[in-house]
N, C-alpha and C positions, 0 to 999 in steps of 0.2 A: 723942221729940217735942221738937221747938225751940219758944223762944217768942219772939216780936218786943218787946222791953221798951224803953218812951218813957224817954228819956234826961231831957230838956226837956219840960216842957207847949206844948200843941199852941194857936196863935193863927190862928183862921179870917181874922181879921182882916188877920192880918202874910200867912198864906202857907196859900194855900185847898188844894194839893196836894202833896205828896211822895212821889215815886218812887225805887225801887234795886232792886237785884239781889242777890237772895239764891243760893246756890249751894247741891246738896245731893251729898256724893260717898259712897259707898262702897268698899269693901275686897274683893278678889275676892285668896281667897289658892289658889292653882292650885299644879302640883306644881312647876311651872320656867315662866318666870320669874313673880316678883310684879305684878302688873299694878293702878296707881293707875284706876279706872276712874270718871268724871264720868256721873254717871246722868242730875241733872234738875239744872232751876235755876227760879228764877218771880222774875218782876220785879213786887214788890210796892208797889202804889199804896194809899195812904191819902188819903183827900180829908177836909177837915175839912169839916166843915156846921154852921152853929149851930141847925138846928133843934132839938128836944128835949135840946138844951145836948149835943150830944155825937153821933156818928155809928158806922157800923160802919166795920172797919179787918181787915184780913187778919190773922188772928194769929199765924202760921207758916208756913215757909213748905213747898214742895209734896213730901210723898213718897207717899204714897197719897191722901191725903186732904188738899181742899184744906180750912184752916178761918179764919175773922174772928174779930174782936169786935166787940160795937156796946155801946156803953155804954148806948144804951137799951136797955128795958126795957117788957113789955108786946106791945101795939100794934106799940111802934117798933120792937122788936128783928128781928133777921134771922129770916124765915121761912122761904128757899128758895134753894138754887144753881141753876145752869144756865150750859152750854156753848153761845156763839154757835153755831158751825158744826158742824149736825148728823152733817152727811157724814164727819166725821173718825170713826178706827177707835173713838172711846173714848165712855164715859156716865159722866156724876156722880149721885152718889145727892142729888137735890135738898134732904136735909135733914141727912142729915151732911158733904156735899161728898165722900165718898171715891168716887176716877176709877178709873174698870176697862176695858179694852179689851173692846171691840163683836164684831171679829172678826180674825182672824190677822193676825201682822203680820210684815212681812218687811222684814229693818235694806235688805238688797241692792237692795229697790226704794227706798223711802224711810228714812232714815238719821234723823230728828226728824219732831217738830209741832211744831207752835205752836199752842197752844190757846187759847183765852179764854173764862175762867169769869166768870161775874156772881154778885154775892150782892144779893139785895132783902133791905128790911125791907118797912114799910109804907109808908115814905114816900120813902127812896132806894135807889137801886140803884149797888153801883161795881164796876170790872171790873179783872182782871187776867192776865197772857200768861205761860202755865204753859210753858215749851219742854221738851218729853218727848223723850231721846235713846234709840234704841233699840239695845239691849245685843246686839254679835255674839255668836252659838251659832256651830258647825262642824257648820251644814246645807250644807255645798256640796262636793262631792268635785270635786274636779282633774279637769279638760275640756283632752283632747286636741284639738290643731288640727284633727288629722288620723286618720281610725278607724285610718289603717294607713301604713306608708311601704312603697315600692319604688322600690329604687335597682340601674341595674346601676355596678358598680365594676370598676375594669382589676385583672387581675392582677398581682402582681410590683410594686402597689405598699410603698412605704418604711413599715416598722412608726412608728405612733405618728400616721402621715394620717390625717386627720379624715374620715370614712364620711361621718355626713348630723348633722342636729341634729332634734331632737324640741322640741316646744314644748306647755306643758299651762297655763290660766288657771285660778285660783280667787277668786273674787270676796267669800271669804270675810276677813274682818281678822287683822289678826296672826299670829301663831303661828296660827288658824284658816286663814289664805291663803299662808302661806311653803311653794313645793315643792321637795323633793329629790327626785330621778329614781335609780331601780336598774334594773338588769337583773336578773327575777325567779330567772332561773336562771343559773348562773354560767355565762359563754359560754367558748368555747377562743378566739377568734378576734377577738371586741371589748370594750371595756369603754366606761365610760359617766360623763362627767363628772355627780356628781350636784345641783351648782346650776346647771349651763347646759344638759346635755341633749346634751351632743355625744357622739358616739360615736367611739370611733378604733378604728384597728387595731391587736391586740395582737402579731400575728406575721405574715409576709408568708404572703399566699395563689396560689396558683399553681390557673390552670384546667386543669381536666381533660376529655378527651375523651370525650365520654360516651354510649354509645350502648345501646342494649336497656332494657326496660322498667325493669330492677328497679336502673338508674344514670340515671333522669330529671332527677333533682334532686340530682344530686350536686356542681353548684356552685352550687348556693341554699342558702342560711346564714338562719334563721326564727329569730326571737324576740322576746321576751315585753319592755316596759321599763312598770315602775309608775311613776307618777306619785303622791304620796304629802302630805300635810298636815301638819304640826307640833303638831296639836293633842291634847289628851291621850287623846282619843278619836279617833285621825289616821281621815280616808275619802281611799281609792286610786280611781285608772283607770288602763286599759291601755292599751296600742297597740303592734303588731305590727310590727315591722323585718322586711321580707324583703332580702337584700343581694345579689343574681344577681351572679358572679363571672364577666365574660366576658374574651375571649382577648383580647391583648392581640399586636400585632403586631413579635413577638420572634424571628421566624425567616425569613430568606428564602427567595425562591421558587429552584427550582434547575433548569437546562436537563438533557435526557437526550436525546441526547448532547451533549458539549460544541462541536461542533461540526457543521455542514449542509453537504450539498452539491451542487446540482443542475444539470442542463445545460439550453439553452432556445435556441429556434433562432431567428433575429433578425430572423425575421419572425412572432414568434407576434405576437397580435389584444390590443386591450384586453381587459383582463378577465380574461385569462387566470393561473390561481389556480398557480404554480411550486412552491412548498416550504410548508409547516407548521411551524412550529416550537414547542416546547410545554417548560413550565417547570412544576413542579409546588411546591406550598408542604405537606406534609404533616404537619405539627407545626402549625402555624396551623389555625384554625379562622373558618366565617364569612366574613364580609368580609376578612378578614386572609387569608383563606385562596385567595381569588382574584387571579388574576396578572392584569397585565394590561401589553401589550407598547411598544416606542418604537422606531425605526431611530435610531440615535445619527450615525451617521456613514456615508460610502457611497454617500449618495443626495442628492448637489450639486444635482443635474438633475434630480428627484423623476421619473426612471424608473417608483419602484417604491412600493407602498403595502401597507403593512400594517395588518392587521387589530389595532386591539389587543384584543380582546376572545378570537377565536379561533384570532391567531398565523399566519392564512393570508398568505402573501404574493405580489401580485397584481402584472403587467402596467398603468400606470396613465396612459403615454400613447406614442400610437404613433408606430412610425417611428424611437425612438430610442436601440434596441440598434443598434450601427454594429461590428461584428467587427473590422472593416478601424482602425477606432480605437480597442476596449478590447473583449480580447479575455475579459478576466475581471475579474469585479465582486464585493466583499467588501463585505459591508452587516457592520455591527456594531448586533446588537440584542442590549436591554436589556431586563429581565423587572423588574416590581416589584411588591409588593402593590397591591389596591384599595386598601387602609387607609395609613394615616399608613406616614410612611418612617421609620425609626430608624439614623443615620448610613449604614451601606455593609449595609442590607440590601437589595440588590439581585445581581441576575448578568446575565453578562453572553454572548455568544456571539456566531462570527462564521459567516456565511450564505454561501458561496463558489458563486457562479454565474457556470458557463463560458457563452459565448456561438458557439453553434454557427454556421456560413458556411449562406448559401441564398442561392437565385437572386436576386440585387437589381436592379433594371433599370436601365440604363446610367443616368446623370444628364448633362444638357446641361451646359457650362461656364459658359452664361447660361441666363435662364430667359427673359427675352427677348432679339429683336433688331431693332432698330430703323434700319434704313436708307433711305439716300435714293439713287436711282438718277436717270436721266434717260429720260424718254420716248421719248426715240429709239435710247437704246441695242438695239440689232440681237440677234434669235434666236440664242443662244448666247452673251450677252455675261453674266460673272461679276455678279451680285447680290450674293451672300457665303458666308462659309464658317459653318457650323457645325461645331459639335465638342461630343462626348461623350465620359464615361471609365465603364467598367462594372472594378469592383474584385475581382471575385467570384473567386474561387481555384480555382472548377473550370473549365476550357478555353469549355465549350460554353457556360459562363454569361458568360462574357467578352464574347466574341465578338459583333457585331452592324451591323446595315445600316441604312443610310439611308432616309427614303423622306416624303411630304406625302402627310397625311392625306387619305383618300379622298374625302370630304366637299369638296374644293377642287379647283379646275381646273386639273388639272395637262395643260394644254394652253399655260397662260400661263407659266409655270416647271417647272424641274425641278429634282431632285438626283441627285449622282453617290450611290450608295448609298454607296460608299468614303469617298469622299472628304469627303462633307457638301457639296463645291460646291452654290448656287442659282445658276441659271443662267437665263436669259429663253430661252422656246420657242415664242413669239408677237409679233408687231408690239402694241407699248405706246402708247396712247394714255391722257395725263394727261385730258382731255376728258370722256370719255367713266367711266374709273375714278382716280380720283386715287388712291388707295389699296387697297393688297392686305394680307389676315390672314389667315398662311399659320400652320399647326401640322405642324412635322415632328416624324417619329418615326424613335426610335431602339431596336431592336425586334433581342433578341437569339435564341440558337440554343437558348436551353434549351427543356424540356419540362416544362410548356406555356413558352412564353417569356414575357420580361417585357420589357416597353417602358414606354420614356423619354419624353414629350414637352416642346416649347418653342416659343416662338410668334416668328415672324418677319413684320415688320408693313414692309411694302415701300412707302414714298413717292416718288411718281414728281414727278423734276421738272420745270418746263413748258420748253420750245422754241417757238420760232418757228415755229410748222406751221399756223398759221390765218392767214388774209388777215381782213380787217376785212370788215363787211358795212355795207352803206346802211342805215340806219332812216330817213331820211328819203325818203319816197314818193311826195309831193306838194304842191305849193303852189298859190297863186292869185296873181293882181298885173292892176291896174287898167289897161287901154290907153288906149292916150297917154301913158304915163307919159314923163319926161323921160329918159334917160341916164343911169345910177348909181341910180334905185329899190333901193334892196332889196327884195329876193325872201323870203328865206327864209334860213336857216343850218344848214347841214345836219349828220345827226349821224350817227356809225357804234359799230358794237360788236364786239369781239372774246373771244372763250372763252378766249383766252390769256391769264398772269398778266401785273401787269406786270415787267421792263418792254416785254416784249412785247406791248402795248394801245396805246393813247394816248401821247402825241397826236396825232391823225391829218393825213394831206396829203391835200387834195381838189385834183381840177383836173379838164376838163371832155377827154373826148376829140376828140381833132381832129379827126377825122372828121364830116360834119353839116353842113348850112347853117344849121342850129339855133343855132348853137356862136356867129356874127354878130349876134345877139339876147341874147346872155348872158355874161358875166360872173361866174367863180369866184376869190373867193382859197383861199391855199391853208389858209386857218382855216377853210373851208366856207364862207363869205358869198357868196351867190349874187346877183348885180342885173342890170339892163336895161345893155344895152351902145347901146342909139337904142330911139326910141319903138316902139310897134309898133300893128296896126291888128287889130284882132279879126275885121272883115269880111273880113279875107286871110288871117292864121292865127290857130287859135282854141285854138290845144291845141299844145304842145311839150314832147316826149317826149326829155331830155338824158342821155345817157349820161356815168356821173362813174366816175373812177378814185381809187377810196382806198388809202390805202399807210398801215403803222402802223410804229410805232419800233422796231419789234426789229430783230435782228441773226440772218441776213439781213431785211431786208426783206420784209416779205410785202406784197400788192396785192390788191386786189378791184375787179371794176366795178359799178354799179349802175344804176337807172335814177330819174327823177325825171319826174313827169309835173307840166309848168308850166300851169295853166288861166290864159285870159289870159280877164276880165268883161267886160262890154261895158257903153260906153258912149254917150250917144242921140248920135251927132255925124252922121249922114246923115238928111239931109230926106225926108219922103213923097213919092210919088210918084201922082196921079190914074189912077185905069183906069175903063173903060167894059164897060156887061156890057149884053146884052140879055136881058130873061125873057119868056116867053110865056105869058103866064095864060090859061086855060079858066073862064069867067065862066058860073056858074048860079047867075044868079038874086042872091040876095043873102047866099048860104052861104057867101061867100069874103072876107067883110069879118074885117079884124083878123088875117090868115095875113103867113106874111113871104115876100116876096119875093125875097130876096136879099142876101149878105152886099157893103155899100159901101165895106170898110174898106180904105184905101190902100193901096200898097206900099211896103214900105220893110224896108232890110237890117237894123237896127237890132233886136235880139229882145224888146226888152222897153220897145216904147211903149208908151200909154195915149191912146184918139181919143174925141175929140166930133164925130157928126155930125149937119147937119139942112139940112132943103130949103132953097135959095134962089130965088125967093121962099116964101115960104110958100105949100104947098098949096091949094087950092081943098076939099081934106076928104081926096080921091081917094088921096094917096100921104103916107106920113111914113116919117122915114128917124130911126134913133139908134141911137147904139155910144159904147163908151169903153174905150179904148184904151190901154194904157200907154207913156209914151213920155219921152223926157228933158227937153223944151222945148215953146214953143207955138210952131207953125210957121202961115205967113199958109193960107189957106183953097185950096180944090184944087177944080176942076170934075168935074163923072163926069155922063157921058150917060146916062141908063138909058132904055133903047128897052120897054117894054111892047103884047102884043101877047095881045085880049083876045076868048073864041070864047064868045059871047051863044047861050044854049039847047042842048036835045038834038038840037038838027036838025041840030049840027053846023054850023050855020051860023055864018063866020066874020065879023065885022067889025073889021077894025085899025084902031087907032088909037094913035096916034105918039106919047107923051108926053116931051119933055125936059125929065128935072129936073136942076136944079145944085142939087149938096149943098157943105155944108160941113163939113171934117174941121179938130180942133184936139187936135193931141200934147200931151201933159203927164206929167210923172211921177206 
């Protein structure tokens, strides 16, 4: 036991509190090393008071027991301890102060308290903060990361490579938490840094091939590594290294035979599967142990396709084995593992594929032909030559004839079979067909044959064979007109290009008294050549000759029918009528009589008529008439003759009316 001894006497007056820190250490003497360990310390407060001339004061400071003094005495003196905060692990015996722990305690979760005890007397109470460090034990064994590791590793690698690393925590102090790592049993094959945990390889390992039950794990390598403590009482863990030794791609694949050789006729089909070629890797195992194939060289033209997986080698696009240009094909293929490449482990081989001759059918020397002929060239005149060449080395495949596909009227052309002349075999009209799409064929003697075709597209060019036609068909024009009227301007059309169209010549044929009334230029303009009189002729029907600009000339006639209108220029003319009416009675009033309307040549007057004088009731008269002008008034007799009863009995009576008629438009 320490005690706290006043140096100076204490003045409430000068300095009412003083606080410090006392420390308390002990000696833990172990077998290696010696370790200074700091148990507790208490920060001890003394408060002066002047009551009872004197106060309690902490007398030492804390190692089990905390204790004071108070100078009083009685009453005043200290009665009782006590810890503010219940909840913490410890209890004070409230009359001697000695602190004990409540329940377990564990440094790993919490490392101190801080405590604060109180001591009363009867009249004051003063407090102080006990800090309790708690002392590591080696309750904690060494915790693997991981229950267990597996790793696979290549063969063949370099002694002293690092396998894998192991990792173990202890949360214990000191020499309690310092690990070193063994491998529990000595291994042939690795050993085991024991501050890091690394494993390496002792000696190089080599995979084996392993098959039947009782060689399943014959490149798995198991063991044991502790994980261990420093403490004088060390606690271990384990954990389990398994290390699978796999193959490691050391050996290449090899062809049998070193060479291929197959024939293929050059007209096989896509698709078509020609040679196999196969590399075997026997020493490798797994991935390493599968080939898998490349055409290196050989194939400019990608003829040909290979399988890399099952070495098939296929027909890959058609039509471009050509005998007649390469009569033999050397593909150089390469074989290599799935797995990684390790410098020249590879092989190599070459594939020798002859290409056998078969029927090919002739080939045109164009694939089209595009000509221009003339519409007039005559039955049997040269259109063009085709030509074809058939390569083929046997006789009968060579050999071949001309001829236009059947689908096409070979009424209009033909071909010399021999020769490939086209030739016209019909009268050509551009008109009617401007253009021919002919497909000849070139159709040899093999069995079955093969044929060639090529398209000949025949443009025919126009001539002069059409005369121009009239589109103009009729006009009108007002009579009376002066001399020079225009008429109308006439127009024509031709089916020929130009310059065989336009621009056309018009003129009127000479023949016709018609032809004295009219006037053409040669632009079409048609006019009055003198007045004309619609009451003499009303309709003229002119014959026109059109000629167009080609070379020869071509001509047509047409016809043009001229309506000539009328205009009111002839005056009415008065007539007289007699009617005979049959009078009963008074049934007949409001009936018409008779029509009073003038005559006149003119077709399209308009008339007013009425009595003059005006009626007596007896008779009225009215019309309207269309007509050009108002013309002076016209007389008309109308004789009425009128039969009173069914007795038939007649009586006449004479009536002369004068009407009057007035034209108007």
């Amino acid at each position: 036991m320490r005690v706290l001894i006043l140096d100076l006497s204490l003045d409430w007056c000068s300095e009412h509190k003083h606080l410090w820190t006392v420390y308390v250490y002990d000696e833990v003497q172990t077998l290696v090393p010696k370790l200074c360990i700091q148990t507790a310390f208490t920060r001890c407060s003394v408060i002066c008071r002047p009551i009872s001339g004197g106060g309690c004061f902490f007398k030492r400071p804390f190692q089990n027991i905390v204790t004071t003094t108070d100078e009083d005495a009685g009453s005043n003196a200290i009665s009782r301890y006590s810890i503010t905060d219940t909840s913490l692990p410890f209890n004070i015996n409230s009359n001697t102060g000695d602190i004990t722990i409540s329940r377990p305690l564990n440094r790993e979760d919490t490392d101190h308290y801080i405590v604060k005890v109180s001591a009363h007397d009867s009249g004051w109470t003063v407090s102080t903060d006990v800090t309790i460090f708690i002392t590591d034990i080696n309750d904690n064994a060494p915790r693997f990361s991981r229950p267990s590791y597996y790793l696979d590793y290549p063969e063949l690698t370099e002694v002293g490579s690092m396998v894998t690393q192991v990792s173990a925590t202890d949360p214990d102090e000191g020499f309690n938490g310092k690990i070193f790592y063994f491998i529990r049993s000595q291994s042939e094959y690795f050993r085991i840094n024991a501050s890091t945990g690394e494993i390496f390889v002792k000696q190089q390992l080599k995979y084996q091939n392993s098959t039947g039950a009782s060689s399943i794990n014959i490149n798995r390598h198991s063991f044991i590594v502790t994980a261990s403590d420093r403490a004088v009482k060390p606690m271990m863990s384990e954990t389990t290294v398994i290390v699978n030794i796999v193959d490691s791609n050391d050996n290449p694949p090899e062809f049998d035979p070193p060479d291929y050789f197959t024939p293929v006729t050059k007209s096989v089909k896509v698709g078509t599967k020609l040679i196999r070629v196969v590399a075997q890797d026997k020493k490798d195992f797994g991935l390493n142990s599968e080939v898998e194939y490349v055409i290196t060289s050989g194939n400019s033209s990608s003829k040909f396709k290979l399988d890399k997986t099952s070495g098939w080698i296929t027909i890959y696009v058609t039509g471009t084995l050509d005998r007649e240009k390469e009569e033999k094909i050397s593909l150089r293929v390469l074989a290599k593992n799935a797995g990684s490449i390790r410098g020249a482990d590879i092989d190599e081989v070459f594939v020798n594929i002859t290409i056998l001759d078969a029927n090919d059918p002739p080939v045109f020397t164009q694939e089209l032909y595009d000509v221009q002929v003339s519409e007039g060239l005559s039955p049997g005149g040269l259109v063009t030559f085709v030509s074809a060449e058939d390569s083929d080395s046997v006789p009968s495949w060579s050999r071949f004839s001309y001829s236009i596909a059947p689908e096409f009227d070979k009424n209009v052309f033909t071909i010399n079979p021999k020769t490939g002349q086209v030739s016209v075999a019909a009268e050509l009209d551009r008109e009617t067909t401007p253009v021919y799409n002919l497909t000849v064929l070139a159709v040899d003697t093999g069995t079955p044959p093969a044929t060639g075709s090529a398209t000949v597209i025949v443009n025919l060019e126009d001539i002069n064979d059409n005369g121009p036609t009239l589109t103009t068909a009729y006009a009108e024009v007002m009579e009376n007109q002066r001399a020079g009227t225009a008429v109308t301007t006439l127009t024509a059309s031709d089916p020929d290009l130009p310059p065989n169209q336009g621009p056309f010549l018009y003129s009127l044929l000479s023949s016709g008294s018609a032809n004295s009334y009219f006037s053409l230029s040669p632009a079409g303009v048609l006019t009055t050549s003198r007045e004309i009189d619609r009451e003499q002729i009303s309709d003229f029907y002119l014959s026109v000759v059109i000629k167009d600009s080609g070379v020869p000339q071509m001509s047509s006639t047409g016809t043009i029918h001229v309506k000539i209108n009328d205009q009111n220029d002839n005056p009415s003319e008065p007539r007289s009528m007699e009617i005979f009416v049959h009078y009963f009675g008074n049934m007949f009033p409001g009936g018409s009589l008779g029509d009073v309307k003038p005559q006149d040549p003119d077709i399209q007057d308009r008339f007013h008529c009425s009595l003059i004088p005006p009626s007596s009731g007896l008779f009225s008269a009215a019309g309207h008439f269309r007509w050009s002008e108002l013309r002076s008034a016209l007389d008309t007799v109308m004789h009425c003759s009128v039969v009173r009863g069914p007795s038939n009995q007649r009586e006449q009576k004479v009536h002369r009316l004068t009407t009057s008629q007035s034209e108007s438009l």
